[in-house]
Each structure stands twice: as structure tokens, then as C-alpha cells.
BADREN-856092 format. One record per residue: x, y, z of N, C-alpha, C in turn. Coordinates in steps of 0.05 Angstrom, whole numbers, plus 32768, in hexadecimal, padded with zeros to 4 digits. Layout:
XYZXYZXYZ;...
END
This chain:
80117FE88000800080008000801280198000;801680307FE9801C80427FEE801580528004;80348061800A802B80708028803080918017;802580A2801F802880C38025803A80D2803C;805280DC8034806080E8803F805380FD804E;804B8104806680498122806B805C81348072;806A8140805B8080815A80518077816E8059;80628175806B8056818C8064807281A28078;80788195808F8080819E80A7809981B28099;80AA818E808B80C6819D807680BD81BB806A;80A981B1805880A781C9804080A681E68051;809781E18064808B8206806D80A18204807C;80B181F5807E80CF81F9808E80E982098080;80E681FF806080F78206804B80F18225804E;80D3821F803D80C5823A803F80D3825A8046;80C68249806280D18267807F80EE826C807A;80FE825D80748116826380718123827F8062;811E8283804D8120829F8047811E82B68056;810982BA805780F782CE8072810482CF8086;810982B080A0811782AC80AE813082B880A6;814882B08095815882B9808D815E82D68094;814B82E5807F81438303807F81468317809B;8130830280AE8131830B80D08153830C80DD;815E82EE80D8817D82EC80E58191830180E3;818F830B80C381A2831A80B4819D833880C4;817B833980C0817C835480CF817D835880EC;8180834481008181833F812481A6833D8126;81B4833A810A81D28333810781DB8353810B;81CF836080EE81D2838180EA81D383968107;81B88389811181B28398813081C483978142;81C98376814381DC8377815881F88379815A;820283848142821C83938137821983A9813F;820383BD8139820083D6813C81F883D88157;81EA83C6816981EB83D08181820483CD8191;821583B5818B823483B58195824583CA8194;823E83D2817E825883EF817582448408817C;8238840F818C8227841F819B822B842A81AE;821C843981BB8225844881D78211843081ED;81FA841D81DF81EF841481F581F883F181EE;821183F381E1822883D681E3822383D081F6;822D83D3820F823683D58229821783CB8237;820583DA823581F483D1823D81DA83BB823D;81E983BB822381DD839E821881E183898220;81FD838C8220820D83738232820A8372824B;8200838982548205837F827681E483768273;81D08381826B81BB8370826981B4834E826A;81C98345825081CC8323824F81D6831F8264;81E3832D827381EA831F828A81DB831B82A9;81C7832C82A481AF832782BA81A7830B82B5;819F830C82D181A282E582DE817C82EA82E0;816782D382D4815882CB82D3814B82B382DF;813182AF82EA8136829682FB81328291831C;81338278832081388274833F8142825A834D;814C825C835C815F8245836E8157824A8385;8159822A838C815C822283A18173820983AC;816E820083C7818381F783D2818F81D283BA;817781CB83B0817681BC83A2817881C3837B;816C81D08381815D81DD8361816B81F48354;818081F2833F818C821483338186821E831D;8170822C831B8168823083048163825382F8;8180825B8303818382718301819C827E82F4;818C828282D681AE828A82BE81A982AB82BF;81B882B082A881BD82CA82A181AA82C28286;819E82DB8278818982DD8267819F82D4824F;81C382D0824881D082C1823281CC82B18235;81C682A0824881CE8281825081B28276824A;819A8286824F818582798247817F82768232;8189828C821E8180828581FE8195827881F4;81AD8268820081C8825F81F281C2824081FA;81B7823B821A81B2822082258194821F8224;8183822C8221815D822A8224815A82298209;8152824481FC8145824481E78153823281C7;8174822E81C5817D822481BA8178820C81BF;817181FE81D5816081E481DB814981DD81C9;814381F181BF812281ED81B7812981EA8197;814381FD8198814E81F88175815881DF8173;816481D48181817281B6817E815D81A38177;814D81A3818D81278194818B8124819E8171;812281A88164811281B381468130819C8134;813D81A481388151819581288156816F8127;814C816E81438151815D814781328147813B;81218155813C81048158812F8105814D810B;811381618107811E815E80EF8130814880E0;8143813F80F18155812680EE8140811380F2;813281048106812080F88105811180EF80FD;8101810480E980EE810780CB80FE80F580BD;8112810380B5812180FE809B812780E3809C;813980DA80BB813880BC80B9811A80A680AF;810980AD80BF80EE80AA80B480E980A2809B;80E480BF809380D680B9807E80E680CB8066;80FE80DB806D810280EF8052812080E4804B;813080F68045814380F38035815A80E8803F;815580E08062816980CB806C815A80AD8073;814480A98066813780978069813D80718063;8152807980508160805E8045817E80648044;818B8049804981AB8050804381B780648027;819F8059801781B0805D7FF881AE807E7FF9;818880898008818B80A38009819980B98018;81A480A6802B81A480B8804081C880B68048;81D780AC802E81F180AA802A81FE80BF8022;81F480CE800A81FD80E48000820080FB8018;81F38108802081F18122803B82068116804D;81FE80F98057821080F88068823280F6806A;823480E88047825080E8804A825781108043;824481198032824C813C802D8249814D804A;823E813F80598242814C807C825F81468086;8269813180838279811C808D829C81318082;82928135806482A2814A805B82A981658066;828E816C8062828C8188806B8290818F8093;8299817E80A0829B817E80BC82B3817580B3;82C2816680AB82E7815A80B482F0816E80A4;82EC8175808F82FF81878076830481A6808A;82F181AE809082F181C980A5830681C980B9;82F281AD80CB830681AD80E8832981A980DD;832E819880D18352819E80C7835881AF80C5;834D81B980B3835981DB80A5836281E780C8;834981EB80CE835081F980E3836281F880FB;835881D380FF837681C3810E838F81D2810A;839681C880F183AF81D380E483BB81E780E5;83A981FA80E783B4821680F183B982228105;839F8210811D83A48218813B83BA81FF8146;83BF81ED813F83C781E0815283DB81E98161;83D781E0817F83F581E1819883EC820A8196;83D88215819183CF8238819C83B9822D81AC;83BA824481B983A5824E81C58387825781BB;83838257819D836882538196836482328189;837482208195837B81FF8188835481F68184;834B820081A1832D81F081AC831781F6819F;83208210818583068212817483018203815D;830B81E9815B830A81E0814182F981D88138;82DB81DA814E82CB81D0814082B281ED8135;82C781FC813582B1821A812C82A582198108;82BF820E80FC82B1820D80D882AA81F380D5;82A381E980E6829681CF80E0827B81C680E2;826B81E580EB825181EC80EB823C81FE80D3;823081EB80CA821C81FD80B68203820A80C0;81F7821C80BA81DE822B80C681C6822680B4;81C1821F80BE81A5820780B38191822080A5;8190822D80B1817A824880AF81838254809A;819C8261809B81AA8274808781AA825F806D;81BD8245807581BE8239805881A282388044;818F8233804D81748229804481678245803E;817182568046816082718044816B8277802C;8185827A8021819D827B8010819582707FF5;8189825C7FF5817F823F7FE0816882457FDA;8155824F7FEB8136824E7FED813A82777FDC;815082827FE0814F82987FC9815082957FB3;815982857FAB8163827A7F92814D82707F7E;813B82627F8D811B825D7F81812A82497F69;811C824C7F57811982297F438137822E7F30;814D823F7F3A816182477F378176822F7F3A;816C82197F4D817F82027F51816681EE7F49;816B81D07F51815E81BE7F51815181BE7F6A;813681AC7F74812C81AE7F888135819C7F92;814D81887F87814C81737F9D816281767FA7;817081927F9F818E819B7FA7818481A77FC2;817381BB7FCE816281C57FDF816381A77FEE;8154819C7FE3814E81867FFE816F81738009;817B81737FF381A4816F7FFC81A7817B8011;81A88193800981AD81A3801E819D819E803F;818581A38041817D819C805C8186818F8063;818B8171805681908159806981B1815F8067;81BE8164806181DE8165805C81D7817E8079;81D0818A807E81CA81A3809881C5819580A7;81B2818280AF81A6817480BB81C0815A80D0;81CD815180BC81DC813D80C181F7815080CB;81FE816A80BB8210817B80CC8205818280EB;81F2818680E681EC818C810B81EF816E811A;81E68166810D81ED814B812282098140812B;82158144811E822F81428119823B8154812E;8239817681338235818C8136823281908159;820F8177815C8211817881798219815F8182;8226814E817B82368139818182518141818B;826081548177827D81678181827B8170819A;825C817C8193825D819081B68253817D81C2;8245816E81C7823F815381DC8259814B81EA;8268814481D7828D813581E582A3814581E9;82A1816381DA82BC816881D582B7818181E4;829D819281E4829A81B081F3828981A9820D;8284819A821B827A819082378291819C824C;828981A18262829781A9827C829B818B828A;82AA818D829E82A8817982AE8284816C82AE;8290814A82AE8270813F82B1826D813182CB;824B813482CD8240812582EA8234811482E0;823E810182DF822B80DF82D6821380E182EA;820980E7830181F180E4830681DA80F382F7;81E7810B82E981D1811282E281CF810F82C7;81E9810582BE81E680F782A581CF80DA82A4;81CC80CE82B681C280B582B781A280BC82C2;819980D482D0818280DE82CE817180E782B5;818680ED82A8817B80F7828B817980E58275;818880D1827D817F80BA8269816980A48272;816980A58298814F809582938135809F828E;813980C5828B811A80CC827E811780C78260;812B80C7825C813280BF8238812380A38234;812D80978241812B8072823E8105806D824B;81028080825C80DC807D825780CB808C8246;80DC80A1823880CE80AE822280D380948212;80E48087820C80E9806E81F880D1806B81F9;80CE805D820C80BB8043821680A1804C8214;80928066821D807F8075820F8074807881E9;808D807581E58085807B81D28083806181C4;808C804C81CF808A803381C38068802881CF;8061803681E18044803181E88032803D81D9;803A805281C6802A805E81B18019807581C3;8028808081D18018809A81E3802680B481CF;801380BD81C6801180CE81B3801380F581BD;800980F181D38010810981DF802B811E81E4;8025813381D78043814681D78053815081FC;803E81528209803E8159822580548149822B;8048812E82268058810D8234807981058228;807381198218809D8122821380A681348217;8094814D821080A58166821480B0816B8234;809881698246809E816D826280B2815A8264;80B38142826780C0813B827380E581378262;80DD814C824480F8815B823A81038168824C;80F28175825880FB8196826581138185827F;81078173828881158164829B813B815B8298;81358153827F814D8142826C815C815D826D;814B8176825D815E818E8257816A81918276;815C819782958168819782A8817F818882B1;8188816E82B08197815F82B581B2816082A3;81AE8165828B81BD815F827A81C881768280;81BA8197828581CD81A9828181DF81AA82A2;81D4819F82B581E3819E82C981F8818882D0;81F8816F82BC8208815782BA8223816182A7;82248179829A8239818182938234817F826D;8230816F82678222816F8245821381888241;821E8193822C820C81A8821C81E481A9821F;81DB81B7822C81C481B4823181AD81A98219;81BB81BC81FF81AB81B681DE81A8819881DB;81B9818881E281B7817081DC81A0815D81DB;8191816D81FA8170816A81FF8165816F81EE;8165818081E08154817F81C48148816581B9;815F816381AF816C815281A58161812B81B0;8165813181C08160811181CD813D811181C9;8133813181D98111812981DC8103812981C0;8116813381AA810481338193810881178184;8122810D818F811D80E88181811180DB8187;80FD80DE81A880EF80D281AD80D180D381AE;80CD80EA81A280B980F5819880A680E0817C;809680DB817D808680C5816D807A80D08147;808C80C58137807B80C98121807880B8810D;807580B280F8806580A180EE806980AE80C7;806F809A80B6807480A18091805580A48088;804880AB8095802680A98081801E80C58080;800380CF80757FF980E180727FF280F18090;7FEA80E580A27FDA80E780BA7FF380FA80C5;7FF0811280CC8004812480E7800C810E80FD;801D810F810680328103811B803281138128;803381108148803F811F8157805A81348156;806E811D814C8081812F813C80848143812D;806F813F8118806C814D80FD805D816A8108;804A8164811F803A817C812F804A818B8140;805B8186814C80748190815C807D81A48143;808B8198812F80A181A68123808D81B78110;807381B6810D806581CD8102806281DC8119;805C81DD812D805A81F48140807A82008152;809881F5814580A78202814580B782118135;80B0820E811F80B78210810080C08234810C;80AA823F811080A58265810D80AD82668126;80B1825B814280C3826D815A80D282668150;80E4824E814880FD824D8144810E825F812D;80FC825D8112810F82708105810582918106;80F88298810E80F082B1811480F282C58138;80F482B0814280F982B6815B810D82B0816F;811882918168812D8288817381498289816C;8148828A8151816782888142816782AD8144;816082C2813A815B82D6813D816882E48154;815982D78169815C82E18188817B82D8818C;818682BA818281A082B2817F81B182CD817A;81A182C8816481B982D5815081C982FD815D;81A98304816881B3831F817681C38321818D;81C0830A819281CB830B81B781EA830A81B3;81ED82F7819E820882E6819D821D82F9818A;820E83048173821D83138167822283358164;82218331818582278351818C824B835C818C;8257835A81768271835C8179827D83778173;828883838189829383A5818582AE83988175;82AB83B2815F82C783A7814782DD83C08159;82F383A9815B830683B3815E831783B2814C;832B83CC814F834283CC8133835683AE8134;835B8399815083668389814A83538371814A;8343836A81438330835F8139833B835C8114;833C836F81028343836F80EC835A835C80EB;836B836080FE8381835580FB837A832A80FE;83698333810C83598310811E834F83058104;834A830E80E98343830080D5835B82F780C4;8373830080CC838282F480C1839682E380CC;839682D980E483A082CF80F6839782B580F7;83A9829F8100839F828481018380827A8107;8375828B811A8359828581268347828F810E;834D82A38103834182B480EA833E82A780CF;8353829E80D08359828E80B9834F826E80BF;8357826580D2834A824A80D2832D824780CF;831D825A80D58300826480DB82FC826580C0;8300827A80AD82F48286809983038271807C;83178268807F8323824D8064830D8236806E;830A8234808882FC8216808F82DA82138083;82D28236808982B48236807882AB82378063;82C38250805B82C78250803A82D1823F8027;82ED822F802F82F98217802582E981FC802A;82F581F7804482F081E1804D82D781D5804D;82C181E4804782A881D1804182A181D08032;82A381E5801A829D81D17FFC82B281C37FF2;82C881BD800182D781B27FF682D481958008;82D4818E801B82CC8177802B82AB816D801F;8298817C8024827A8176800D827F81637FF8;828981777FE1829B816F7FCD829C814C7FC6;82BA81527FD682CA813A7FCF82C081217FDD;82B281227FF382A681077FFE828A81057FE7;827E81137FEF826081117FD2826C81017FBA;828681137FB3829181007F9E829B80E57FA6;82A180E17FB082AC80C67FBB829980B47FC1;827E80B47FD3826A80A87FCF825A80A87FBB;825B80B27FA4825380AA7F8B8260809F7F78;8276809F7F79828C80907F6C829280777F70;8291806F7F8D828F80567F8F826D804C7F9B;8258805E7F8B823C804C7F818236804F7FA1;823580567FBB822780517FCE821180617FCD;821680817FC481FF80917FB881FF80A17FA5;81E380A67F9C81E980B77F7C81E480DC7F8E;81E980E77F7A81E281017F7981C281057F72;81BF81217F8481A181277F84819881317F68;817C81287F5F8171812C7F3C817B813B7F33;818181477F1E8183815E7F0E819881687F21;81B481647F2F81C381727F3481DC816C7F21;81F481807F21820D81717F18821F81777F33;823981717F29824881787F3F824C81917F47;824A81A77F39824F81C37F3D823481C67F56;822181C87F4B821281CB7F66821681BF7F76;822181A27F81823081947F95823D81AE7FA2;825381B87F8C826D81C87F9C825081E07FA8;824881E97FA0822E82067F9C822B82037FAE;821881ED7FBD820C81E07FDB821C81E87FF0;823881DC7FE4824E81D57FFB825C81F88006;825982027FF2825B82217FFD824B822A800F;822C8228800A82218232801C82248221802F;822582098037823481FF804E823F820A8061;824F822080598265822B806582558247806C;823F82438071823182558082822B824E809C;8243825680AC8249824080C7822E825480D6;8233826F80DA8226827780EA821F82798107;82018278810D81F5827A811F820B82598131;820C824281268212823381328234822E8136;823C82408122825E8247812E825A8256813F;824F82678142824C8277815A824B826B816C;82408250816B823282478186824482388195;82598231817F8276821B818B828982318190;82888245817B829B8259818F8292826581AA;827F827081B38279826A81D28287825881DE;827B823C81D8828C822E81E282A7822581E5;82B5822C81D282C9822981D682E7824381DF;82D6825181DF82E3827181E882D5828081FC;82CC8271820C82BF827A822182CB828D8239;82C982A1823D82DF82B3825382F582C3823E;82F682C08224830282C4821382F882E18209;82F882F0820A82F28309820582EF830B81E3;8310830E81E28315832381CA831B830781B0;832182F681C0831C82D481AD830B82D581A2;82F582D581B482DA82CB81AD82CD82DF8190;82D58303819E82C58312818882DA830B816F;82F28303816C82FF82F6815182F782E9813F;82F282D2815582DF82BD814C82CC82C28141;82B282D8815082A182D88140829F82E98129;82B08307812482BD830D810D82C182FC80F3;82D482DE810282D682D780E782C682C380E2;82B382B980F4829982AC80E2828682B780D0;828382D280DE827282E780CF827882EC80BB;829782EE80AC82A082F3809C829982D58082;82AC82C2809182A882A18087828782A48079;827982A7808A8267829F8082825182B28070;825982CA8069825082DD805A825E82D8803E;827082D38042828982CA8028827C82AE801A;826C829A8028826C827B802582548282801D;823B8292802682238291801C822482A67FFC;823682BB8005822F82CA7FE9824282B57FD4;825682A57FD7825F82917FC38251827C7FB8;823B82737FC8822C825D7FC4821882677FB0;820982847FB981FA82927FA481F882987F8E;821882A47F8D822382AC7F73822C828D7F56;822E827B7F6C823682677F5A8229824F7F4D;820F82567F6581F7823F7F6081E382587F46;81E4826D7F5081DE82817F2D81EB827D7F1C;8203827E7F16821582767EFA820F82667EF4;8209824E7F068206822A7EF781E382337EF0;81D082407EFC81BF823E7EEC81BB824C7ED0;81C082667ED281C6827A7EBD81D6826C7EA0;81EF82527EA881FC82457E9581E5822F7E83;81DC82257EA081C582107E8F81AA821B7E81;81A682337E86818A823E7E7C819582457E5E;81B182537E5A81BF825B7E4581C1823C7E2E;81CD82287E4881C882107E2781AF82097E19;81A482047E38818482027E26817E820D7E14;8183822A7E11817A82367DFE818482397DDF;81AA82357DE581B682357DCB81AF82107DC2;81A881FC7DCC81A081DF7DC7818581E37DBC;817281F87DBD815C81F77DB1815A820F7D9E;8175821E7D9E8173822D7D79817A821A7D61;
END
């Protein structure tokens, strides 16, 4: 019996992306201009008001950064993790043969970066950011593609998500093992046995969103006090979340339609202003050309259409997967550019990994902002030429 995909969640996900896009770029602009401002200063001391309440047992009291970097970024991971899920399901990571291509062009696009940058930091003092160009921005890339309209192939668009998709995973796996503080196994082992009865829920076919999310919120508690990256909760409560390849809405599929619009309109946004408040200093200029600068901005701009690339090629060469319809290799490389729109989620490893780091950190994010303004207008410019070339044969093949 044929089944019916319900895509609907994906599509108005693609969709928003533009728009979304649109919002980030201008919450990016703002919070440049409010950095280099007279109320800089006060902005910042703002994120740093503590929100919340504790007790002798209970600490549930951050500063208003920590909540949209460990809270609301929770809710982005859950949407992502929403997303991976689907795809295993029912979309374009659904079978080995499909779900080969993205992953070996993720697989690329995360090692080709981290070297580059290895290579340049190793045995310094910025050694611990290597995993900053090894992040794509799911939002930006898709917004990027979704401008482009019937300009590429549509099944290059859908490459892309899942090649995003499989980079984040990848993405919060790094920060799972490699950006964690000291860990407390007890509350590591609290968080997995609410994990292990959402399993079991959901293997009872309890269909209710309440009967995961709450007892998400729990997982997010433990995990962020066991020393693991708090996002990871996302992440866990949305695999266990219940959905289903047929026409009929899933719980799942209802989740990620009712986070589709806070997340890219409200959440990545709100990211994006908090984090990219950077006062330009005159040695800052100099920070783009410097090992951290350079490892950053070759790893987004180089290193991931060139890692994309050559694994894509390699799994199709030796037949494990083909290339998506109507693409050639040039849009392969096209994709792999915008890749290197680390962004919102380099941002999020540089935090982590330059934490107490002042004048590191605003380097850092200098040269992602840069990386990744360079990687999306390259991807643009080059996924237009390859169309502009093919509209041109068409036309001289039919004089």
C-alpha cells in the first residue's frame, strides 16, 4: 500500500527561511551598531543580569546570556533534532543509499575545516577552537538557496538541509565530548533514565506532547548541571518524540510546525543579537589575519566546499551514492560554499571555546562574520553562473 509523506512541516520550514534569514541579518546589523555605541556598555551589562531562583537544593538562576545560549538554544536543538528524526523516518536520510550522500558531504565539510584550522593553531593559545568552521547555519544556508528560487535544482535545496542537518549533528556531538566542563555522572544518569521512559512511552504509543516535553525540561535540568552542554536536551527529547511516514500529523510533525516561526523568527534572531555584539577594534583587523583569523575564515571559505566536494565525490565514485536530480558537480562545489556559512552556530562553539577570553573571542567572531559573509555571497554568485550558463545552452541547443 502506498504511503504519503507528510512534508508539510519541511516545506513551510524551507519557506520561512528567507524571511527568517532577512530577520538574522538585520538583529546581526543591530547588534553591531549597538556594540560600537554609547549604550555598548549597557547592553552588556544588561545580559549579565541574573534571572530566576535558587534554592538550597534547586539553581535555577543565570544571567539573561546564559538563558538564551543554554534555554532557548535548547529549543533550537529540539527543532533540529525534530528535523534529523523526520528525515531518518521518512525523508532524505531515510535509506542507506539516500542518506549517504549529505552524510559523507557533512563528514567533509566538518574534518576539511577542523584541519585547516588545526594546522594553524596547533601548540597556541587559540589551539581549542577547532571546531568553530566546522559549523554550518542551517537558517542562513537555506535562506541563501530559498533566494535563488528555481535558479538551482529542487533537490539541491533538499542536499542541502539534510547535509545541515547531519552537520549539526555532528556539530552537537563535538560539543557533547570535546566543549563540556568537568562531568557529574549522577546527573548524567538522571537524565538518561528520563530519556529511557520517554523511550518506553513512546513505545506504548502515548501520543501526547506534554508526556515529553515536560519531562524534557527535566533532562534539559540535569544535563546542564552534569556538565554536558545543556542543547543536547534538545536533542535527546526530540528523538523521542513519536512520528510516523503516512499522511496523518504525528506528534512530531505538530511539534516542529509549532516551532518552525519562534525558532527562526524569534530564537535564532534573539541569538544572533545577543552574541554578535562585537565593538571593532583597530587590533581586531589585525585578528583576521592571524592564525585564529585565518584558521576561521580558509576553514569556512576553503575548507568546506572543499571537504563537501571531495567526499560527495568519493561516495559517488565508488557507487555508494548518486548525486541529487538534475545537479552536476559545480552545484555540489555551490552548496559546499554556502556551507561555510558557519555563523550563528560558530558563534556558539566560539563561546565555548573562548570563554573569559575577551578580545579572542570578539576575533573570533570578526572572523566568522567575515567567513561567513564571504562563503554565502560565493555560494550565490556561483550557484547564478551555473544557472545563467545552463539557461544560455538551452537556448543556443534550440537555435
Amino acid at each position: 500500500m502506498e504511503q504519503f509523506i507528510n512534508l508539510k512541516p519541511f516545506k513551510e520550514f524551507v519557506k520561512s527561511g528567507s524571511f527568517g534569514g532577512v530577520i538574522l541579518i538585520v538583529c546581526v546589523i543591530v547588534s553591531l551598531i549597538i556594540a560600537n555605541s554609547a549604550t555598548g556598555p549597557g547592553f552588556e551589562q544588561l545580559l549579565t543580569t541574573e534571572l530566576g531562583f535558587e534554592t538550597a537544593r534547586i539553581h535555577l538562576k543565570y544571567s539573561i546570556l546564559l538563558w538564551i545560549n543554554d534555554g532557548l538554544m535548547a529549543i533550537f536543538f529540539l527543532m533540529v533534532g525534530l528535523e534529523i528524526k523526520r528525515e531518518l523516518i521518512e525523508g532524505e536520510l531515510s535509506s542507506l543509499k539516500m542518506a549517504a550522500l549529505p552524510v559523507f558531504a557533512a563528514l567533509g565539510g566538518v574534518i576539511a575545516p577542523a584541519t585547516i584550522y588545526f594546522l594553524l593553531n596547533k601548540n597556541t593559545e587559540t589551539a581549542a577552537g577547532w571546531g568553530i568552521p566546522m559549523a554550518t547555519d542551517i537558517a542562513f544556508a537555506i535562506a541563501v538557496i530559498t533566494m535563488l528560487g528555481n535558479k538551482v535544482p529542487p533537490s539541491l535545496k533538499i542536499f542541502l538541509a539534510a547535509l545541515a542537518i547531519v552537520d549539526d549533528l555532528m556539530a552537537i556531538l563535538v560539543i557533547a565530548v570535546f566543549y563540556s566542563s568537568d562531568l557529574h555522572y549522577t546527573f548524567l544518569l538522571y537524565a538518561a533514565g528520563i530519556f529511557a521512559v520517554l523511550l518506553v512511552i513512546n513505545k506504548l504509543g502515548v501520543k501526547s506532547l506534554a508526556a515529553y516535553l515536560v519531562p524534557g525540561i527535566f533532562i534539559w535540568y540535569f544535563i546542564h548541571h552534569s556538565g554536558v552542554h545543556a542543547t543536547i536536551a534538545g536533542v535527546l527529547t526530540a528523538f523521542a518524540i513519536p512520528t510516523n511516514p503516512v499522511s496523518e500529523e504525528s506528534p512530531l510533525e505538530k511539534l516542529e510546525h509549532m516551532l518552525v516561526n519562534p525558532v527562526n523568527f524569534f530564537i535564532m534572531p534573539l541569538f544572533a543579537l545577543v552574541n554578535t555584539n562585537i565593538r571593532f577594534e583597530q587590533e581586531m583587523l589585525a585578528g583576521l589575519t592571524n592564525t585564529l583569523g585565518l584558521g576561521i575564515i580558509l576553514g569556512l571559505v576553503v575548507g568546506k566546499p572543499l571537504g563537501i566536494a571531495l567526499l560527495s565525490w568519493i561516495s559517488v565514485k565508488t557507487g555508494i551514492s548518486t548525486r541529487p536530480k538534475g545537479a552536476e558537480w559545480a552545484h555540489i562545489i555551490g552548496v559546499g560554499m554556502l556551507g561555510g556559512i558557519g555563523f550563528t552556530m560558530s558563534v556558539f562553539i566560539a563561546l565555548l571555546s573562548f570563554s573569559g577570553k575577551h578580545l579572542i573571542l570578539s576575533e573570533a567572531k570578526f572572523s566568522i562574520l567575515t567567513g561567513s559573509i564571504l562563503s554565502g555571497l560565493l555560494g550565490y554568485i556561483t550557484l547564478t553562473m551555473i544557472s545563467k550558463r545552463n539557461s544560455e545552452n538551452r537556448i543556443r541547443s534550440n537555435n
